[in-house]
Structures are given as C-alpha cells and as structure tokens.
C-alpha positions as CSV (number, residue, x, y, z in Angstrom):
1,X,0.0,0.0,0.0
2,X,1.4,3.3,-0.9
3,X,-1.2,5.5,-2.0
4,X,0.5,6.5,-4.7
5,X,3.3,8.4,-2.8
6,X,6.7,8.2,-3.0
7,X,8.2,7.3,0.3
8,X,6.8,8.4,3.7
9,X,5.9,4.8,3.9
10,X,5.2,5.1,7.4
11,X,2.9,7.9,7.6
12,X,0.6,5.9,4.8
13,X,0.7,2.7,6.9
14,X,-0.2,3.9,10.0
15,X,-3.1,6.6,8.3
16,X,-4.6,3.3,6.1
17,X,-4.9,1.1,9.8
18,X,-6.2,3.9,11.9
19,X,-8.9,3.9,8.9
20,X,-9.7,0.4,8.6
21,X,-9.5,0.0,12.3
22,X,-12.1,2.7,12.5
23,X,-9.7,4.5,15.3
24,X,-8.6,7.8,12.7
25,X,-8.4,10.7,14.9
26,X,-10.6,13.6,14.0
27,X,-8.3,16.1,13.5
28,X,-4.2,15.7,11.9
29,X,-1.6,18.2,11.3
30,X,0.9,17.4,8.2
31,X,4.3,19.0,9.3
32,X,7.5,19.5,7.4
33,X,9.2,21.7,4.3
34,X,7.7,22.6,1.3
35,X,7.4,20.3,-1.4
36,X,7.8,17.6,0.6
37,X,4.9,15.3,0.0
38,X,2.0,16.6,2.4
39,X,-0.3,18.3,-0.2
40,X,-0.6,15.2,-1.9
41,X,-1.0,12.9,1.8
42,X,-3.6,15.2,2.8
43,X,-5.6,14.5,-0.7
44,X,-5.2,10.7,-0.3
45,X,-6.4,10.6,3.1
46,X,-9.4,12.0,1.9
47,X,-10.0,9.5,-0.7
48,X,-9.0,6.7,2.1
49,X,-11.7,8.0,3.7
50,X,-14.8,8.2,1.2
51,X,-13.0,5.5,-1.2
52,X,-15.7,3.4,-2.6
53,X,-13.8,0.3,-3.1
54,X,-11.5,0.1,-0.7
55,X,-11.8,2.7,2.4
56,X,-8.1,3.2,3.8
57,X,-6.4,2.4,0.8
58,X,-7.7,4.7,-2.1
59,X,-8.0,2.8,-5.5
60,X,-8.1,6.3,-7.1
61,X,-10.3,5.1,-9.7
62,X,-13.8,5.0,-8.5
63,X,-16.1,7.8,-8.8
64,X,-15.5,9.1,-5.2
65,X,-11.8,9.3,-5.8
66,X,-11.7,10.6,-8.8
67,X,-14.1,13.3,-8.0
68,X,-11.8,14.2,-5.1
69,X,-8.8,14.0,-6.9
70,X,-10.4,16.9,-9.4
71,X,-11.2,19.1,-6.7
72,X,-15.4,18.8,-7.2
73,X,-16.5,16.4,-4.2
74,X,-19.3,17.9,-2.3
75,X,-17.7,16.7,1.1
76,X,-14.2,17.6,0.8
77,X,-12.8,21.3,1.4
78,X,-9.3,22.5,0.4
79,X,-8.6,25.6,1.4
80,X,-5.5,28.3,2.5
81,X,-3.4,31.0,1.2
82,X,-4.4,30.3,-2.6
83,X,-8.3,30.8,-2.2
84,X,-8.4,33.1,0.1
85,X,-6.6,35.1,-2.4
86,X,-8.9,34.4,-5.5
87,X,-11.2,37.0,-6.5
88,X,-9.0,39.3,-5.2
89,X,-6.7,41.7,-7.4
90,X,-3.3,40.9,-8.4
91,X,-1.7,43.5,-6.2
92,X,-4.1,42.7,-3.5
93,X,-3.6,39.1,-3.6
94,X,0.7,39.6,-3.5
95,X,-0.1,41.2,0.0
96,X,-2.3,38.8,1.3
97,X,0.6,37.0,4.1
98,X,-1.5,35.6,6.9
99,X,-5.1,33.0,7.1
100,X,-7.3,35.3,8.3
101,X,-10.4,34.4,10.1
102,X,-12.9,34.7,7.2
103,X,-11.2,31.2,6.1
104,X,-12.0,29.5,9.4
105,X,-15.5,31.1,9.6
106,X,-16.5,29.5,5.9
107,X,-14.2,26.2,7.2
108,X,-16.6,25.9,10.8
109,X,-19.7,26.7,8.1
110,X,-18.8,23.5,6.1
111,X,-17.9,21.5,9.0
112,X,-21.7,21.8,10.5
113,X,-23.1,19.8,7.3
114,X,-23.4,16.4,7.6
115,X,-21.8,14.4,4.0
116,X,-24.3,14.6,1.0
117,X,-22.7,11.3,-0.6
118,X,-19.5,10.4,1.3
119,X,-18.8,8.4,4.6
120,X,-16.7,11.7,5.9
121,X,-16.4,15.2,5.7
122,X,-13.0,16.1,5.0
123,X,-11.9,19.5,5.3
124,X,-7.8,20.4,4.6
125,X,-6.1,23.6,5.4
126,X,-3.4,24.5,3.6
127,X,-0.5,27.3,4.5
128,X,-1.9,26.2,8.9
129,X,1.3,28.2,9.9
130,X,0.0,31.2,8.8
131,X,-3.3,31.5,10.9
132,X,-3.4,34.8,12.5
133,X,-4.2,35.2,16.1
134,X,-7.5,35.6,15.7
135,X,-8.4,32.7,13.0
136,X,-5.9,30.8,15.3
137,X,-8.5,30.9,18.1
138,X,-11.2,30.4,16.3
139,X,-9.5,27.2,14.7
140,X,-8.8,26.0,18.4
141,X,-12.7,26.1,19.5
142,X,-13.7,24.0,15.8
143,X,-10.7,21.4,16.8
144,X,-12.3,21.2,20.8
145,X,-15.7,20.3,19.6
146,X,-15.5,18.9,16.1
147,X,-18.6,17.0,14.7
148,X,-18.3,13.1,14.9
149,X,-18.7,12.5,10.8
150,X,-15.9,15.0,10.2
151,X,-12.1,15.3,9.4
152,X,-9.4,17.9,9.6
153,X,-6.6,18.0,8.3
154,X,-4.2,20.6,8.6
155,X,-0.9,21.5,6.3
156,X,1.8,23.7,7.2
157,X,5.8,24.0,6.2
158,X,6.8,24.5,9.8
159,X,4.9,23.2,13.4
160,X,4.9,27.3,13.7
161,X,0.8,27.0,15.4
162,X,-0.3,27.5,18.9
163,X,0.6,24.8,21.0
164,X,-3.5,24.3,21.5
165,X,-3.7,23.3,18.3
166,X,-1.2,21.1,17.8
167,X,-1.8,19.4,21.0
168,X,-5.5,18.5,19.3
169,X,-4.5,16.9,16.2
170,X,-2.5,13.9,15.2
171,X,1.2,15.3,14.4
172,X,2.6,13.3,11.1
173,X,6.0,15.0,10.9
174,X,7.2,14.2,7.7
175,X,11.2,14.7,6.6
176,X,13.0,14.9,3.4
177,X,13.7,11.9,1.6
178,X,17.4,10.5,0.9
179,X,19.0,11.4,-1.8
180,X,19.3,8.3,-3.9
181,X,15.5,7.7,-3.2
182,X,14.4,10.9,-5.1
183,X,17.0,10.2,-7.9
184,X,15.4,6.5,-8.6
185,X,12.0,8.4,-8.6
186,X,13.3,10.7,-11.3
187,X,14.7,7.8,-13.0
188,X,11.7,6.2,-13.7
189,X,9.9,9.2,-15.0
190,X,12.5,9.6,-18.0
191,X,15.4,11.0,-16.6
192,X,19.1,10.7,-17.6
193,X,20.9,9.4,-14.4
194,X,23.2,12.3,-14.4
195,X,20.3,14.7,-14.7
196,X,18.4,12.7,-12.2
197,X,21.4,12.5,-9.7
198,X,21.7,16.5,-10.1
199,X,18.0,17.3,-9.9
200,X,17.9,14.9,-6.1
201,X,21.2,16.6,-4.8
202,X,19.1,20.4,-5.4
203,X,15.9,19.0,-4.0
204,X,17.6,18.5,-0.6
205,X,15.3,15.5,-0.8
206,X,11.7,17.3,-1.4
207,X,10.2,14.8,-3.9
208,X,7.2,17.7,-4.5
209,X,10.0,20.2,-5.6
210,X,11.8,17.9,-8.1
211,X,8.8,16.2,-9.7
212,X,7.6,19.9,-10.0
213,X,11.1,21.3,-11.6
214,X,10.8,18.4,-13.9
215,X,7.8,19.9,-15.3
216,X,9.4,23.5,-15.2
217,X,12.8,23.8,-17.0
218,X,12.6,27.6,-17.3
219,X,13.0,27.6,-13.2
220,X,16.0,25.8,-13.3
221,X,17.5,27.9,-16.0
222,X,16.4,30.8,-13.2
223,X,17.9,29.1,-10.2
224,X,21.3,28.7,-11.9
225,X,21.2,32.5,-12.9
226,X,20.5,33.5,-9.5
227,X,23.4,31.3,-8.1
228,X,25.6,32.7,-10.0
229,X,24.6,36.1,-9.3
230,X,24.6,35.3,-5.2
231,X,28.4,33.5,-5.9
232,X,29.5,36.5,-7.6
233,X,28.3,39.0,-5.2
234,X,31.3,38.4,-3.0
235,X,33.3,40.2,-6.0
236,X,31.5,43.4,-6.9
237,X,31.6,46.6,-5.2
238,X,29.2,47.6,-2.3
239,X,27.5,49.9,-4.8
240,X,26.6,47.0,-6.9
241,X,25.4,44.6,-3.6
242,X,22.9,47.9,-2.3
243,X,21.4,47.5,-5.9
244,X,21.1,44.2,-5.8
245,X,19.2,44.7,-2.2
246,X,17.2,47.7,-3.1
247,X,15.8,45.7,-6.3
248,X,15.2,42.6,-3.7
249,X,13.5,45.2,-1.2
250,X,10.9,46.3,-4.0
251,X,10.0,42.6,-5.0
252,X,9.3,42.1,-1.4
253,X,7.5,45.4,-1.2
254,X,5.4,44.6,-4.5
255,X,3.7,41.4,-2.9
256,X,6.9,38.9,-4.1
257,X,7.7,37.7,-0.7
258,X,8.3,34.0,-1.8
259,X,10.3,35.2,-4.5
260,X,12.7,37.2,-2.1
261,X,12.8,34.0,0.4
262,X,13.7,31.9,-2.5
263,X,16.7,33.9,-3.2
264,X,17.4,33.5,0.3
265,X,17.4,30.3,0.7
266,X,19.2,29.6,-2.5
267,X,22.1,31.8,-1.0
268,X,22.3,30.1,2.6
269,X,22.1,26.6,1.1
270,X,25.3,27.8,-1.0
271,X,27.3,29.1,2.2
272,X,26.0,25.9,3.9
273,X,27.7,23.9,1.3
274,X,31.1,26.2,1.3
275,X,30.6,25.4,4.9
276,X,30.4,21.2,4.3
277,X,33.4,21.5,1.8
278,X,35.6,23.8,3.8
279,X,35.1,21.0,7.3
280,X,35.9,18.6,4.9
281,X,32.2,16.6,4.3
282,X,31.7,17.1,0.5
283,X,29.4,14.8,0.2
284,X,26.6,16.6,1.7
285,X,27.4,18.9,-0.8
286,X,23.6,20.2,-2.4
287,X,25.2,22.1,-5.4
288,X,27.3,19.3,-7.0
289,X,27.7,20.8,-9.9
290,X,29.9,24.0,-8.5
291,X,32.5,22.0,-7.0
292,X,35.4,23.9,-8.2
293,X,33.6,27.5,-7.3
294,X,33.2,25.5,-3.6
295,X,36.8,24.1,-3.3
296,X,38.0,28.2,-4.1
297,X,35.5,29.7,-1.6
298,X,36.6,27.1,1.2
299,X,40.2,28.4,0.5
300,X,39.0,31.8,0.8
301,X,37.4,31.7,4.0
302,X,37.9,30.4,7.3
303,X,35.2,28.3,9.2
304,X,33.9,30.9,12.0
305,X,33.4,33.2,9.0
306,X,31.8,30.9,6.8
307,X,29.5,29.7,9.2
308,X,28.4,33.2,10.5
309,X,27.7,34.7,7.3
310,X,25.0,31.6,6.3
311,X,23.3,32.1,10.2
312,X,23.0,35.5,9.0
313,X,21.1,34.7,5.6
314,X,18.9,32.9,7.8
315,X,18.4,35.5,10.2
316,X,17.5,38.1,7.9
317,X,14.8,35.6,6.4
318,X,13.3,35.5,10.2
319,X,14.0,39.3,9.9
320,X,11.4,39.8,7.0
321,X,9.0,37.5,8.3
322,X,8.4,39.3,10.9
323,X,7.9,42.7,8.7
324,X,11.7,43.6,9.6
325,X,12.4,46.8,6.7
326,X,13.6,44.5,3.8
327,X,15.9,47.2,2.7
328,X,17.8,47.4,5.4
329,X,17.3,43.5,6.9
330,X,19.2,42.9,3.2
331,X,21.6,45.5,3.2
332,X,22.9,44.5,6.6
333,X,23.5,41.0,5.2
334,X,25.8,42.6,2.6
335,X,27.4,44.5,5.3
336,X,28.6,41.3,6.3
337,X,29.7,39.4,3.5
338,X,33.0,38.2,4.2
C-alpha cells in the first residue's frame, strides 16, 4: 500500500490502519518543508476515507476518488493561502501574508453539514502556519468540539501554530527523503541518471520540488542564474550589492515575498555547502555541480566566517518575516559578507 506516494511509507501505513481500524483521529496536522509530500497525503487521506472500493487504501479510480482528486467532491474542502486570495486583485492578492479568520469562519460553516454522498467530511487547510491570532483561536474552539462524521486535516511548512492546536491533532511530521531515493524516482519518469542524480542533490530530498522542476525547465534555468549572481556578489563593489538589495526590497514590497525567500534560501544553502566543503564533508554537498567555485570559496574563508555569514542569511529571512524593513534587513546581510 502506498497511496501512490513516494516514500513516507510510514505515515501511509499507519493513516490506512487507523482507517480500517475505524480508530482515525478527527483532526491531523501534516508538518514538514515545502514540497515535501504533504499536499498530496492530505488529498489521499481524503480518498481513504470516502474510497468506494477500498476505504483506507484509495484505488483512485472509483467515482468518489476521482471526484476528489479533481477538486469537485461535495464533502471535501481544500482551502488556504491560494483561495483566500482568489477573486482578489493581483496586487491585492501579493499582500495577502496571513489565514485570516474569514477562512475558518467559511471552514466551521462547512464542518456543521453532515456528508451529501460520502462516509466523511474532510476539510484540509493548507499554509496552517499562517493563521493569525485571531483565525488561530477560532480554529482551536472548531478542533475542541469537532462534529463526529468529520475530518481535519491541517498543512503547514513549519509546526509554527499554537501549541492548542497542535496538542489537538494527530502530528505526522514528515522529513526529506534520501538522496538516492528521489534520484530513482526521477529515474523512472525519463530521466538521464546524471540529470536525475543532479536534480535529487538540489531538492535536498523534497520529492514535490523535483517532480515539479521536472515539469518546469525555465525555473532551473532561473535558479542557476540566480546562483551565480549570489556566488559572484562576493566580488562586486558595495554599490553594486545595495542595488542588488534595493531591487530585492521592491519585489518584497510589491507582494513577491516568496520570490525574495527563495533567493534566500538559495544563498544560505550555498554558504552551507562552502561550509560542508571547507570541514571537509563534501558529500553533503547540495550544489554538485559548482565543486570547483566551492573548493575556491573554502580556501577563501575560514570556518567561524563561513559559518556566521550563512546564520546571517537565515536570520534576515526570520527578519522579513516578521515585517523587519527589507531594505535594510538585506543591506545588513551585505554588510557582512565576508
């Protein structure tokens, strides 16, 4: 049995049990990085549950599944960051960076009907981390007293949520796959080994990200562009760096958050692996294909200052999360680069 997924065997055997055994809790929370596997979990454990064929192991091929699968099941509710920004205008939409409590309120609305045609309600929350105080609250009364003939099942990138809440649900923590394990799973889909190896080693083992990147090309054409921007940083002037931060500060100011975290990411996963080559583990390396740019930077730089300048990538992503002035959370960064 494995739902379709690849790997997270665990977390499938023990949701399919609880099922058959009729002992699923009413309420789980999906933890772990993005592109992980979760979105998909959560959408299988609804079909597990209103599977006509087999409930607890969906055969994704009756009516109920398939409906489900296609988003149009009358008893099962997806919802977070990306409908409660339809309708809404572009720039409107960009800003939007918290759940607010009009989600909940239209969530609690659905949970009080009983199932037109399934054996369960089932209601996911996407983006749970980002409940606001408010829609937080109002999630934690819904999760005290839910309904008996419902489920909920919440999604978030980081176990960021009141304590309340977590303490309600059933926590599935799930973690990055190994290496080799994503690069058989590209493999099989078409992939060259070499690209396949590659593609695994920048996934830092988020099966969701790959199988996506494998469908995107022009993204990884991007990502290498913005590496070598990020590795070549370290050479320009300061005047050159500010520009680089002020156009970084107006993305973020325009509504392209993710896009700003992104580059952020991209550049602490780079000092992380300068960082691996220079303590001599290369082969936790995530960029394989910039060894030689590694091998030079490692020379360059000594551990303590290797090491503090990725802590402070990461810090100034806290920074802007929690509405720190993106200009000058970045241009401190720069201020630092060794």
């Amino acid at each position: 049995m494995s739902w379709g997924i690849i790997g997270h065997e665990w977390a499938v055997e023990q949701l399919g049990r609880s099922i058959r055994a009729g002992s699923d809790a009413h309420a789980y929370l999906l933890a772990g990085p993005a592109g992980v596997g979760k979105a998909l979990i959560a959408l299988r454990l609804a079909q597990a549950l209103n599977c006509e064929t087999s409930p607890g192991d969906p055969c994704q091929t009756c009516r109920s599944c398939r409906r489900i699968a296609r988003g149009n099941h009358p008893d099962v509710r997806v919802a977070g960051m990306e409908t409660q920004a339809a309708g809404l205008k572009a720039d409107e939409a960009a800003r939007q960076k918290e759940l607010k409590i009009g989600t909940v309120r239209e969530w609690q609305r659905d949970i009080a009907l009983k199932p037109y045609e399934g054996r369960r309600r089932a209601l996911i929350l996407h983006d749970a981390e980002r409940l606001n105080e408010e829609a937080s609250n109002a999630m934690l009364k819904t999760l005290e007293e839910p309904p008996p003939f419902a489920t909920l099942v919440l999604v978030a990138n980081s176990s960021d949520l009141l304590p309340t809440i977590v303490s309600r649900c059933r926590v599935l923590r799930l973690r990055p796959l190994p290496r080799r394990r994503v690069a058989e799973a590209l493999a099989a889909r078409g992939l060259a080994p070499e690209d396949a190896n590659l593609l695994a080693a920048w996934s830092g083992g988020r099966i969701g990200w790959a199988l996506g990147m494998v469908e995107r090309p022009d993204d990884l054409a991007q990502r290498q562009e913005q590496l070598d921007a990020l590795i070549t940083m370290a050479g320009e002037n300061r005047a050159a760096a500010f520009r680089w931060a002020e156009q970084r500060a107006k993305e973020f100011r325009g509504g392209e958050q993710e896009a700003v975290f992104t580059w952020l990411e991209l550049w602490q996963g780079w000092w992380r692996d300068v960082l691996l080559t220079a303590a001599g583990c290369p082969e936790g390396v995530v960029n394989v294909d910039r060894r030689p740019d590694l091998e030079r930077a490692a020379r360059s730089y000594s551990l303590p200052q290797i090491y503090a300048f990725a802590s402070r990538v990461g810090t100034a992503a806290q920074q802007l999360r929690e509405n720190g002035n993106p200009q000058l959370v970045l241009e401190n960064v720069l201020l630092h680069l060794p």
